[in-house]
N, C-alpha and C positions, 0 to 999 in steps of 0.2 A: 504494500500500500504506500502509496506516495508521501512523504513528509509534508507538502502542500498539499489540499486539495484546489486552492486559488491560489492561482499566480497573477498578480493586480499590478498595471505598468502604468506610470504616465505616459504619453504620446509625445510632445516635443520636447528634446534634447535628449530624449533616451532612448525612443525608439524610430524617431520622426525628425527628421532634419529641419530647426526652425531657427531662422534667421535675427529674428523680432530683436536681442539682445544684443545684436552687432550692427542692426541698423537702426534703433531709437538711437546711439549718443552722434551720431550724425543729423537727428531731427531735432533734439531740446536744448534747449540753453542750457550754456553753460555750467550754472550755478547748480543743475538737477547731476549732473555728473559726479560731482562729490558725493551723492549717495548712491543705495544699492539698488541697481535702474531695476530688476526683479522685483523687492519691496515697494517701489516707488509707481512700477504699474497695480500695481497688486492694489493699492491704497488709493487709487483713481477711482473717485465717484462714477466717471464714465464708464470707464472698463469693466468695474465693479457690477453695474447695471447692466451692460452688453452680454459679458460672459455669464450672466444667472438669466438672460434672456429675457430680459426686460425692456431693452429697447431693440431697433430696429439697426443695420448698420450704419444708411447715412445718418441717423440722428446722433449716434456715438461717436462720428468724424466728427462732428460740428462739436459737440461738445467737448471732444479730446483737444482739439485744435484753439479751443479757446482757454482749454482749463489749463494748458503747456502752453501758452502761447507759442505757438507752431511757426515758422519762416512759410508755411506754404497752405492752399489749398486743403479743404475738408476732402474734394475730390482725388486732390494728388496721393492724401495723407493714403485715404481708403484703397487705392490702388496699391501703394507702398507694405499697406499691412496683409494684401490679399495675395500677395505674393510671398510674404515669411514662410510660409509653410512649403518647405520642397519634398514632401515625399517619405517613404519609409530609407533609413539607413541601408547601404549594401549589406544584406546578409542578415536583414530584419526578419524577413516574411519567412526566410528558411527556417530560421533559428523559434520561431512562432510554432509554427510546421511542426517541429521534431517534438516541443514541451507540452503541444494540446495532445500529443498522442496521451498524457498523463496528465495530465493538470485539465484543468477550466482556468483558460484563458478571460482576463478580464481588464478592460481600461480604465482610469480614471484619468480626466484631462481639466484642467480649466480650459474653454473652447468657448466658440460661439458658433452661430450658426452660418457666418462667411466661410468659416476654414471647414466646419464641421461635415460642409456641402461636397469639399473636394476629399474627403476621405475616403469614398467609398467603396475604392479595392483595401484600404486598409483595416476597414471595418471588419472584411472577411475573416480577418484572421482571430477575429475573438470572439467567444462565447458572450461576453457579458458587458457592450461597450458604455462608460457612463459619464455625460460629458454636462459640466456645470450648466450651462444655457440650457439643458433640457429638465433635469431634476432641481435644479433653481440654487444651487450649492457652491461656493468655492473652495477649494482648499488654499489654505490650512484650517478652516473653520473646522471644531468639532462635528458640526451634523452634516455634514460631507460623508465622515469616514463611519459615523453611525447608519446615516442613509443605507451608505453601503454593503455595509455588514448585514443589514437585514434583508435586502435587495439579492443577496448572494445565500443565503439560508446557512452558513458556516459560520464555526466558531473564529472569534476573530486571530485566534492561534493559529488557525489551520490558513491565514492567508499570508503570503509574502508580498511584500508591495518595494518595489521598484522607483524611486522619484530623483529629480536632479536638484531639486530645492530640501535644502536642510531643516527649513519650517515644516516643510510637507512631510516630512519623513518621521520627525518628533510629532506630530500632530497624530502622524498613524500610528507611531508607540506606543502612545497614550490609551489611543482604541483600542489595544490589545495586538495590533498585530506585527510581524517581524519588516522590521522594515531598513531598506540600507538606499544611501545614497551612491546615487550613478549618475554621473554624468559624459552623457555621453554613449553611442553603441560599445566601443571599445570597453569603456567601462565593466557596465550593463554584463557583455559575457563571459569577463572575467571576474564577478560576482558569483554569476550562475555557475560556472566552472569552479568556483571553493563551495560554494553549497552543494556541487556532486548534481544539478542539476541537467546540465549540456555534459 
């Protein structure tokens, strides 16, 4: 019997190639660069509202654009962020592949419903996909990972969760379940390779 019976991944930077964190310090001033640009979207009323699916996407450009005071277009900005998202990592969908033969594959993403559109070979590869904009949830909040845990019928022992943010990973400890920071593919399967995983 498997030591997980859920294997729980975030989607970009660990299994999903996204951009967002290498091209926001190229859009904001200055002064937002001395903090941590992760934390700093994370705490965006706009974003905050997009990603739990609350607003629409041009209404979150206008809002972003003004809340950052932005150098460019609500329009430009929207095309800029619909773009972060390139695809699964080489060697993502195999590596998926091998661990559903054993496990229940499952996502957790902060997401909205612009990128969440363009997933949809990537969706295949999980049993259990769960993305903030549609359950109304963000992580690191606690009822993200309790959502979840009920959502999956497992004890929260029995899941390993995968994330590239450090909040996100102590946030799922708290829930009970085993959780390690990856960032990165590379990372990610040299994780799964000390847990005897891959």
């Amino acid at each position: 019997m498997p030591r997980f019976a859920t294997l729980l991944f975030d989607l970009g930077g660990v299994l999903v190639e996204n951009t967002h964190l290498d091209d926001l310090p190229n859009l904001v001033p200055d002064h937002l660069l001395k903090g941590d640009l992760h934390d700093l979207w994370l705490s965006s009323p706009a974003v905050r509202k997009f990603e739990r699916g609350q607003i629409d996407a041009a209404t979150f450009s206008v809002q972003f654009v003004s809340e950052w005071n932005l150098a460019l277009t609500p329009g430009a900005f929207l095309e800029r962020v619909a773009a972060w998202p390139k695809g699964f990592y080489p060697g993502a969908a195999d590596v998926l592949t091998a661990l559903r033969r054993r496990h229940q594959i499952a996502y957790l993403s902060n997401s909205n419903a612009l990128h969440w559109a363009g997933f949809s070979t990537i969706l295949l590869h999980a049993d259990r996909p769960f993305s903030s904009h549609i359950c109304g949830l963000l992580k690191p909040d606690p009822d993200v990972f309790s959502f979840v845990i009920s959502e999956l019928d497992v004890e929260p022992g029995e899941i390993c969760f995968f994330d590239d943010s450090q909040s996100n990973v102590e946030a799922a400890r708290r829930a009970g379940m085993e959780a390690y920071l990856t960032k990165g593919f590379g990372e990610l399967t040299s994780r799964l390779g000390t847990l005897g995983l891959v």
